[in-house]
OpenMM code with the backbone's topology and positions (N, CA, C; nanometers):
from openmm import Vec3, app, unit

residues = "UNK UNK UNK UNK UNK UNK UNK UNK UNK UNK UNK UNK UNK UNK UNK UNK UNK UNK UNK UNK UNK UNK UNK UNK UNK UNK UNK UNK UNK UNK UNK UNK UNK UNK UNK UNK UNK UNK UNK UNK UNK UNK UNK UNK UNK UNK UNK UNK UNK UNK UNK UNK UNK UNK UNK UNK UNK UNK UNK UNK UNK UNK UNK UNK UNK UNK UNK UNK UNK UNK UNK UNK UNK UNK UNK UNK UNK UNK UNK UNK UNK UNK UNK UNK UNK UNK UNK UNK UNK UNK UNK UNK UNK UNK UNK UNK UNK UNK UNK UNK UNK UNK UNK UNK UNK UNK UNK UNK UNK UNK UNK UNK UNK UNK UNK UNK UNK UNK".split()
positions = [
    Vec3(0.0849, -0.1187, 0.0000),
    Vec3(0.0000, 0.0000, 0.0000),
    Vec3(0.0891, 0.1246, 0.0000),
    Vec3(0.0537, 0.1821, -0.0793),
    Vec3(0.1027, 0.3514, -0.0871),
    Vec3(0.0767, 0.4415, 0.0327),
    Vec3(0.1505, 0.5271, 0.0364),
    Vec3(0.1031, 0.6317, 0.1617),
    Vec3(-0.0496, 0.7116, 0.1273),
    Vec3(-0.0591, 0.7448, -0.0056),
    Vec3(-0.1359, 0.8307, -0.0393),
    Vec3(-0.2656, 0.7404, -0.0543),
    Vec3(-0.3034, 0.6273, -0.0816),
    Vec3(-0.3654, 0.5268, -0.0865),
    Vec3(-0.4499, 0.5231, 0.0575),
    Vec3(-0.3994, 0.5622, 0.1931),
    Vec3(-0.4281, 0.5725, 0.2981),
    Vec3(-0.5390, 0.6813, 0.3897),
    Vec3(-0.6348, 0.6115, 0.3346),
    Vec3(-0.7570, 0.7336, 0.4044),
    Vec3(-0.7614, 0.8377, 0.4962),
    Vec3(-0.6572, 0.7894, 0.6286),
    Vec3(-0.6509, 0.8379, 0.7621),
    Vec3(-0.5721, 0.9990, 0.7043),
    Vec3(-0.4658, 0.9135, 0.6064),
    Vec3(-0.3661, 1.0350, 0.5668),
    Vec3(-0.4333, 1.1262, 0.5037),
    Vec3(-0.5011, 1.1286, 0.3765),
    Vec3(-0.5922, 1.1704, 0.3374),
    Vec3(-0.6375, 1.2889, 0.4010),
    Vec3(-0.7506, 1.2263, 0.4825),
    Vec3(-0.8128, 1.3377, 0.5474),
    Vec3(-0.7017, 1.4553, 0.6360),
    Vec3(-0.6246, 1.3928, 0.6642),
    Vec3(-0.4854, 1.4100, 0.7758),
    Vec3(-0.5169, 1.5769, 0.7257),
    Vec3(-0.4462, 1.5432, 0.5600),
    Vec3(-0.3842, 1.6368, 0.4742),
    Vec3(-0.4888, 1.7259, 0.4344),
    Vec3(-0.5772, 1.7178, 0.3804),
    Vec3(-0.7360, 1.8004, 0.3926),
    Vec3(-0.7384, 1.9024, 0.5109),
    Vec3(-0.7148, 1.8177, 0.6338),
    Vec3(-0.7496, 1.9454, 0.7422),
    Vec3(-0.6531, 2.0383, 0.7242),
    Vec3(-0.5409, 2.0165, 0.6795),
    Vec3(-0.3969, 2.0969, 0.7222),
    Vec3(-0.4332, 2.1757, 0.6281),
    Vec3(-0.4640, 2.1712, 0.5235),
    Vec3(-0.5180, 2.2532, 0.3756),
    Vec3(-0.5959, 2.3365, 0.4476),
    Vec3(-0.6933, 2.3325, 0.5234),
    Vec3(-0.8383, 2.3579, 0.5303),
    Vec3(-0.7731, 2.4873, 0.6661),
    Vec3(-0.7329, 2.4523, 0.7426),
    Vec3(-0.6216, 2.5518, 0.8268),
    Vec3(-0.5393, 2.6805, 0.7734),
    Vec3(-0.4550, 2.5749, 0.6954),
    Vec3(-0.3953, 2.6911, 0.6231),
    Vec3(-0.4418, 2.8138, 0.5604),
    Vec3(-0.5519, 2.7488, 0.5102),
    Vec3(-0.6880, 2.8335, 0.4085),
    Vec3(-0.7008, 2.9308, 0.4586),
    Vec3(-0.7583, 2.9527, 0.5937),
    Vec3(-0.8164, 3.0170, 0.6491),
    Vec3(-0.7103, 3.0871, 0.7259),
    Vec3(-0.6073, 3.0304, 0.7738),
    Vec3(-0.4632, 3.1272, 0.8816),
    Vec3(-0.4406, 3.2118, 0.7778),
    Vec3(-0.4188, 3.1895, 0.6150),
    Vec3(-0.3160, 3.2385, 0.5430),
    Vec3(-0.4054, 3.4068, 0.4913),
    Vec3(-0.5270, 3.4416, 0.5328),
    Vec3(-0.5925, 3.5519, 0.5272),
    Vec3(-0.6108, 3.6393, 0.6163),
    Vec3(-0.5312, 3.5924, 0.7953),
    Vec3(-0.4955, 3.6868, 0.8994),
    Vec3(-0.4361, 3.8201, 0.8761),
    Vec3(-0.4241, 3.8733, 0.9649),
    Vec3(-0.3619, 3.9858, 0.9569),
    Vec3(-0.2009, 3.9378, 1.0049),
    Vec3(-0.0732, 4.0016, 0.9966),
    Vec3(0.0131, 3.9580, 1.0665),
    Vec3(0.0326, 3.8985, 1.2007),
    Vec3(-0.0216, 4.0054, 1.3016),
    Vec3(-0.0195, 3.9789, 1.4369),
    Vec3(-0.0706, 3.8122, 1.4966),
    Vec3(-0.2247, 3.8112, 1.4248),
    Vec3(-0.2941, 3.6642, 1.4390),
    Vec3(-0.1943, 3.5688, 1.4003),
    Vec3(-0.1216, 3.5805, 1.2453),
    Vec3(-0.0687, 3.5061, 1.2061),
    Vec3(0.0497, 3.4014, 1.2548),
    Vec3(0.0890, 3.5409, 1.3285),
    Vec3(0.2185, 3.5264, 1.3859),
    Vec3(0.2232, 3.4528, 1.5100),
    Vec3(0.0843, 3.4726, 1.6085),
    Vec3(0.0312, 3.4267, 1.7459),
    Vec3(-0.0114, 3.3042, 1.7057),
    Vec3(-0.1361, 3.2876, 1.6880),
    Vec3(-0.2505, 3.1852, 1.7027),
    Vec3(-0.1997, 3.1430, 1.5496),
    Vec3(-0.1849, 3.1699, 1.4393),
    Vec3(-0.1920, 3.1094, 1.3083),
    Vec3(-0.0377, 3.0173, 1.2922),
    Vec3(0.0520, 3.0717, 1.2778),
    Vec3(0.1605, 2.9784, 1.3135),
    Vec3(0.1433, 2.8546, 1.4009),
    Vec3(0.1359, 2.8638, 1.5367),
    Vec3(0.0956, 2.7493, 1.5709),
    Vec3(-0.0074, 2.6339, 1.5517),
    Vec3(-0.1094, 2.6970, 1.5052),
    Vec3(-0.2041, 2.6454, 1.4589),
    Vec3(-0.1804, 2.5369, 1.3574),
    Vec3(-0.1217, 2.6240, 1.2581),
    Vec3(-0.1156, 2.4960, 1.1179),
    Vec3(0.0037, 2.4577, 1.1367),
    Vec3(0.1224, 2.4451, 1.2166),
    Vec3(0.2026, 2.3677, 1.2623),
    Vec3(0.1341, 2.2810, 1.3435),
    Vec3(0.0445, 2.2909, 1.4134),
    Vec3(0.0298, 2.1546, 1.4362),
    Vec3(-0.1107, 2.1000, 1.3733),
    Vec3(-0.1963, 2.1781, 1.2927),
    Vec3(-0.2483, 2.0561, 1.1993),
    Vec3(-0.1317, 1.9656, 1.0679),
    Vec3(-0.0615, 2.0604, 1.0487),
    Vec3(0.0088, 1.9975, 0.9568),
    Vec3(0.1110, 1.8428, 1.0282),
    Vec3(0.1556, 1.8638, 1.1265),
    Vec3(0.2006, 1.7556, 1.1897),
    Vec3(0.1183, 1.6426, 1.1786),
    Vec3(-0.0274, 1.6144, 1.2216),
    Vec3(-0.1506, 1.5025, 1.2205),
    Vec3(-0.0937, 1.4527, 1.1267),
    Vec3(-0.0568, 1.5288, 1.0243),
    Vec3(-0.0582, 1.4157, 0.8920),
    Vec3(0.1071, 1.3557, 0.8314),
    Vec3(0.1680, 1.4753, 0.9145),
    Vec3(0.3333, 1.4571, 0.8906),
    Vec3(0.3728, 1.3295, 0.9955),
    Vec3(0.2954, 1.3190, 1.1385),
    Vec3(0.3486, 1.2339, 1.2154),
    Vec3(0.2697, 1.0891, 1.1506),
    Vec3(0.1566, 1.0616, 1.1064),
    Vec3(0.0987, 0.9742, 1.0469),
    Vec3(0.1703, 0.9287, 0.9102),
    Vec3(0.2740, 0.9922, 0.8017),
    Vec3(0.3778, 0.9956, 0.7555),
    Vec3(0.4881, 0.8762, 0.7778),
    Vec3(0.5695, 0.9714, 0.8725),
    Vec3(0.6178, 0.9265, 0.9375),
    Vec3(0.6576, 0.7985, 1.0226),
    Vec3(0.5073, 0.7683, 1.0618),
    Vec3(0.5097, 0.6206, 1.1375),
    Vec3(0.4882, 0.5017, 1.0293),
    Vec3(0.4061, 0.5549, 0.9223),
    Vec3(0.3798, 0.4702, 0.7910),
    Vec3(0.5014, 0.4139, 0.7406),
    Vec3(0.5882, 0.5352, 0.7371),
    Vec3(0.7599, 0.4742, 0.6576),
    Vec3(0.8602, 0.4270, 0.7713),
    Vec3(0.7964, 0.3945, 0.9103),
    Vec3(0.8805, 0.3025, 0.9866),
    Vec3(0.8821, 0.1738, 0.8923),
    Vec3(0.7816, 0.0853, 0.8951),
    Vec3(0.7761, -0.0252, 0.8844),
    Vec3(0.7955, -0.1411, 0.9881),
    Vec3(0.7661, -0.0753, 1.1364),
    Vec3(0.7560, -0.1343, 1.2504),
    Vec3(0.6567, -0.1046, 1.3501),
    Vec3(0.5634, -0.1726, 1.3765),
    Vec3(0.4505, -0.1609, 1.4351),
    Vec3(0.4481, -0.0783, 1.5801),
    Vec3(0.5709, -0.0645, 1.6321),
    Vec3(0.5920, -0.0197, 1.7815),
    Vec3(0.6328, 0.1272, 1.7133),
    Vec3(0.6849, 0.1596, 1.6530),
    Vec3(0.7147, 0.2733, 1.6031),
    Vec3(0.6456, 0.3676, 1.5085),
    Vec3(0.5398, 0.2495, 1.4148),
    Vec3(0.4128, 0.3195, 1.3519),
    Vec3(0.2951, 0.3864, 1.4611),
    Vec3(0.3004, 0.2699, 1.6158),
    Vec3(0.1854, 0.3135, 1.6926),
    Vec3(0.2610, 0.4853, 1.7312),
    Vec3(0.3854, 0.4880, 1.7852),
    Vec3(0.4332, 0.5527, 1.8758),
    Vec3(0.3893, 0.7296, 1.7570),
    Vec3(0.4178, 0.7363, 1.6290),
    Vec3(0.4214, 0.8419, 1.5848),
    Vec3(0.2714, 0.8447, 1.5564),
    Vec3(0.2091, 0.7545, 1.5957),
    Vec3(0.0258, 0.8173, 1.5597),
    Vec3(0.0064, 0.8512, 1.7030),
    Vec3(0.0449, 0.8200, 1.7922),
    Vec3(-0.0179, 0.8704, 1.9305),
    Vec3(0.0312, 0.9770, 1.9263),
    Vec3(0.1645, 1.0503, 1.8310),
    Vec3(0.2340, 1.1705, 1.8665),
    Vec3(0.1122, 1.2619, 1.7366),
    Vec3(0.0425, 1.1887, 1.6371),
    Vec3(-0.0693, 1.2402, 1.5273),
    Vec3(-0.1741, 1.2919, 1.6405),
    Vec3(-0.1934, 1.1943, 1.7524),
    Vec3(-0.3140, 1.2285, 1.8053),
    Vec3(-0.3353, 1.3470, 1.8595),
    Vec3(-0.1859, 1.3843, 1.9453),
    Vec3(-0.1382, 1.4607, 2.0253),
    Vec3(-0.1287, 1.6031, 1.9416),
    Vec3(-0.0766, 1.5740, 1.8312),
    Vec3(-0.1043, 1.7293, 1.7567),
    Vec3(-0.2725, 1.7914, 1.7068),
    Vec3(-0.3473, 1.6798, 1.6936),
    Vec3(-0.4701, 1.6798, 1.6846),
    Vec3(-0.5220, 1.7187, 1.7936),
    Vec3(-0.5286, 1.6832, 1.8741),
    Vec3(-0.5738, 1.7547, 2.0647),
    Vec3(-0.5047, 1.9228, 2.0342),
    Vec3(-0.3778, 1.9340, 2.0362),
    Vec3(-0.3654, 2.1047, 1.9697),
    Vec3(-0.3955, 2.2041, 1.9037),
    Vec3(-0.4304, 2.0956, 1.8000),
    Vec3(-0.5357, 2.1667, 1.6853),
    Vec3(-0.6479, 2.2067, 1.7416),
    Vec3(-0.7099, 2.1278, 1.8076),
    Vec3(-0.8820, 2.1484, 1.8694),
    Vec3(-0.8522, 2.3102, 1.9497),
    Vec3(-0.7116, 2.2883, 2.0686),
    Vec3(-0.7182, 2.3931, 2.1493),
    Vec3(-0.6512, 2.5657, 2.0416),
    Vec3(-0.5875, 2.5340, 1.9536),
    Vec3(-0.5685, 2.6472, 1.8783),
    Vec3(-0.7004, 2.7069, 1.7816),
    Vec3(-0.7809, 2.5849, 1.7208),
    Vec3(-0.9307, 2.6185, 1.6857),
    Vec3(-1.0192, 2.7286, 1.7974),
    Vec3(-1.0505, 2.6685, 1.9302),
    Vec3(-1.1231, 2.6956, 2.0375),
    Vec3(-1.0068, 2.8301, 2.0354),
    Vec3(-0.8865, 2.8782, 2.0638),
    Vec3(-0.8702, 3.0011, 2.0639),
    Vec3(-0.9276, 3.1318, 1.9645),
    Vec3(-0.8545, 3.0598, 1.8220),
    Vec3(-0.9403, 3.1192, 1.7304),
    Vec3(-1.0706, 3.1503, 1.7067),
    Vec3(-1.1225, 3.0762, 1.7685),
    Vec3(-1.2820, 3.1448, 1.7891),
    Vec3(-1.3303, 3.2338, 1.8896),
    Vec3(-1.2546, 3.1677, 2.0107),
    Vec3(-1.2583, 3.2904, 2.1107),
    Vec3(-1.2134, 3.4231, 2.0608),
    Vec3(-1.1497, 3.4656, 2.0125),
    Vec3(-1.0612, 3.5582, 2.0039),
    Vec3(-1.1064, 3.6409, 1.8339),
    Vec3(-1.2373, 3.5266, 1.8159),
    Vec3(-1.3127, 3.6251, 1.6221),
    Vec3(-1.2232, 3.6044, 1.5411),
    Vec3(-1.1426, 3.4886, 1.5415),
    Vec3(-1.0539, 3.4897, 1.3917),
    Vec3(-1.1148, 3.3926, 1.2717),
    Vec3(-1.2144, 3.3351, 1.3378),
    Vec3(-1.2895, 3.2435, 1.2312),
    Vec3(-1.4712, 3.2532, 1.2484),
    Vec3(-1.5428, 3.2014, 1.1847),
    Vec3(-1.6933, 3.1953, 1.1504),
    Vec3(-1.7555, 3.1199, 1.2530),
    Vec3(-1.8677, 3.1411, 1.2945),
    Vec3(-1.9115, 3.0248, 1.3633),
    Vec3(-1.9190, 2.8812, 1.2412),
    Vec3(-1.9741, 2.9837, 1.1392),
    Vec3(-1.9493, 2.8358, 1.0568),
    Vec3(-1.8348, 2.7153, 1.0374),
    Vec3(-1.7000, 2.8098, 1.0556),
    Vec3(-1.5668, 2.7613, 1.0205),
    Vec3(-1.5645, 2.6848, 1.1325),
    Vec3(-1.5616, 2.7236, 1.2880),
    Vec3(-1.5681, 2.6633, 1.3775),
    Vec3(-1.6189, 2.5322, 1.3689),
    Vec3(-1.7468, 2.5135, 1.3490),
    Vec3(-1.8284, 2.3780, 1.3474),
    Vec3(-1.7954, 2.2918, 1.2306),
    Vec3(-1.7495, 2.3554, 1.1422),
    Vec3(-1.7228, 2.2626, 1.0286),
    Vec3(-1.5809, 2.1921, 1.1062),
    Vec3(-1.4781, 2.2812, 1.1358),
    Vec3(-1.3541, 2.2065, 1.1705),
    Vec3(-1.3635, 2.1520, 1.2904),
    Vec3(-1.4291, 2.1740, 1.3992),
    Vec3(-1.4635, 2.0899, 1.5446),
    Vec3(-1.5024, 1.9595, 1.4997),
    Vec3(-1.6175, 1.9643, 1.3609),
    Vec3(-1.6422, 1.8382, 1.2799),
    Vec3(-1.5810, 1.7678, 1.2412),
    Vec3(-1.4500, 1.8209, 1.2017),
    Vec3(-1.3554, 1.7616, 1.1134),
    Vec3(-1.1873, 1.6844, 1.2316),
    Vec3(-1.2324, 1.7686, 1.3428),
    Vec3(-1.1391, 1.7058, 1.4350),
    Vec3(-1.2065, 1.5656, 1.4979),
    Vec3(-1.2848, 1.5579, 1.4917),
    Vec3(-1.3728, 1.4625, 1.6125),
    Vec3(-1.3885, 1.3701, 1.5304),
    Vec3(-1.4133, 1.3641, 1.3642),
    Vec3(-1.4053, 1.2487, 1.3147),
    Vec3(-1.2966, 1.1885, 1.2851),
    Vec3(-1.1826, 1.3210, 1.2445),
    Vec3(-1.0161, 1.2390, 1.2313),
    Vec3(-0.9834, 1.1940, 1.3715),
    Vec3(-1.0337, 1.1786, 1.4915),
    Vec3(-1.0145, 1.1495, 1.6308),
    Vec3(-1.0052, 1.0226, 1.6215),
    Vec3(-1.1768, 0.9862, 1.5854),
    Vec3(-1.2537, 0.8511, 1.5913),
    Vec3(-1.1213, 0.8148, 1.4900),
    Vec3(-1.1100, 0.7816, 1.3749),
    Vec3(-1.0678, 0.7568, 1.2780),
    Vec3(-0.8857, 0.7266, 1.3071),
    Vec3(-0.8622, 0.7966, 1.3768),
    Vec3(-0.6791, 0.7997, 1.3775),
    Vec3(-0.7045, 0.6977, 1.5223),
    Vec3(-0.8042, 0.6935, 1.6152),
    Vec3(-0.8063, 0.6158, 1.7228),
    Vec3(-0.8263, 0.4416, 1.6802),
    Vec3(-0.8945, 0.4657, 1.5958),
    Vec3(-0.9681, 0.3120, 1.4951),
    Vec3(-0.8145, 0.2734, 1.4263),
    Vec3(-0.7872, 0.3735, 1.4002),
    Vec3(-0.6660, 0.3031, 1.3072),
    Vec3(-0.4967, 0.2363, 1.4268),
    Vec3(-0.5213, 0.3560, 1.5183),
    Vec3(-0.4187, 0.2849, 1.6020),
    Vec3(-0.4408, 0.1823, 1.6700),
    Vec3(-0.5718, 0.1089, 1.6393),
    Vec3(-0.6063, 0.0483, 1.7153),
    Vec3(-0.5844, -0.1230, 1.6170),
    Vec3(-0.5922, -0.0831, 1.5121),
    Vec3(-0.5646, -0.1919, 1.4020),
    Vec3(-0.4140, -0.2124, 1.3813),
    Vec3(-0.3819, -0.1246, 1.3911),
    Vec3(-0.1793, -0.1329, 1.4050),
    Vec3(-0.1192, -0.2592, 1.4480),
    Vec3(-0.0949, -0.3750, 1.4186),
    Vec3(-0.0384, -0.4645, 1.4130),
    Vec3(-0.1454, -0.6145, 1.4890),
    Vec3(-0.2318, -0.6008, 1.4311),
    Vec3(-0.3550, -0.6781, 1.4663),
    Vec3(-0.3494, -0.8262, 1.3915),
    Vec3(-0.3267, -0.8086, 1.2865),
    Vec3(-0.3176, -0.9204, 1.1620),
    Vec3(-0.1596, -0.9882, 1.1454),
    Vec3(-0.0900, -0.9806, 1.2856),
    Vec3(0.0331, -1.0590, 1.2922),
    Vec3(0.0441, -1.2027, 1.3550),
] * unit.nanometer
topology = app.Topology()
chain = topology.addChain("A")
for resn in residues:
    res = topology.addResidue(resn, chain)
    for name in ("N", "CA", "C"):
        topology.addAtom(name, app.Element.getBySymbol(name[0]), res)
């Protein structure tokens, strides 16, 4: 199987897009605060999911998705700032709170299949 072939990644890469989208129309200051960090760590979800794919060792594929999960939990709390603080829509909000909670389920399902069929 290909990396790109990989659903989890997929979506991974979608959110980080979908982040960026929206950081890359801040003003400096936001950008620089809340937007930098922000899509540094959506972009990680999908870089650490990457990453553990091209181990090719199951202890080391789990270890860099729990570190996917962990940037994903960041994402949620840099989202929840950004909204506090009027840098996004209520719409934007709910769409991406949407979009964290299912890559949750989804990156949790998958670490959970990680070396099952040995």
């Amino acid at each position: 199987m290909d990396l790109n072939e990989l659903r989890i990644y997929q979506i991974s890469m979608d959110f980080g897009e979908k982040v960026w989208n929206i950081v890359i129309g801040w003003d400096w200051f936001a950008k620089q605060t809340i937007g930098k960090q922000w899509v540094e760590a959506a972009d990680s979800v999908g870089a650490n999911i990457s990453e553990g794919f091209g181990r090719y060792h199951f202890k080391d594929s789990k270890n860099f998705l729990y570190y996917s999960r962990g940037s994903l939990s960041e994402s949620k709390t840099w989202l929840e700032k950004a909204n506090n603080r009027k840098l996004i829509s209520p719409e934007e909000f709910s769409a991406l709170s949407a979009d964290i909670k299912d890559l949750g389920i989804k990156l949790n399902n998958y670490i959970h299949t990680i070396g099952k069929n040995t």
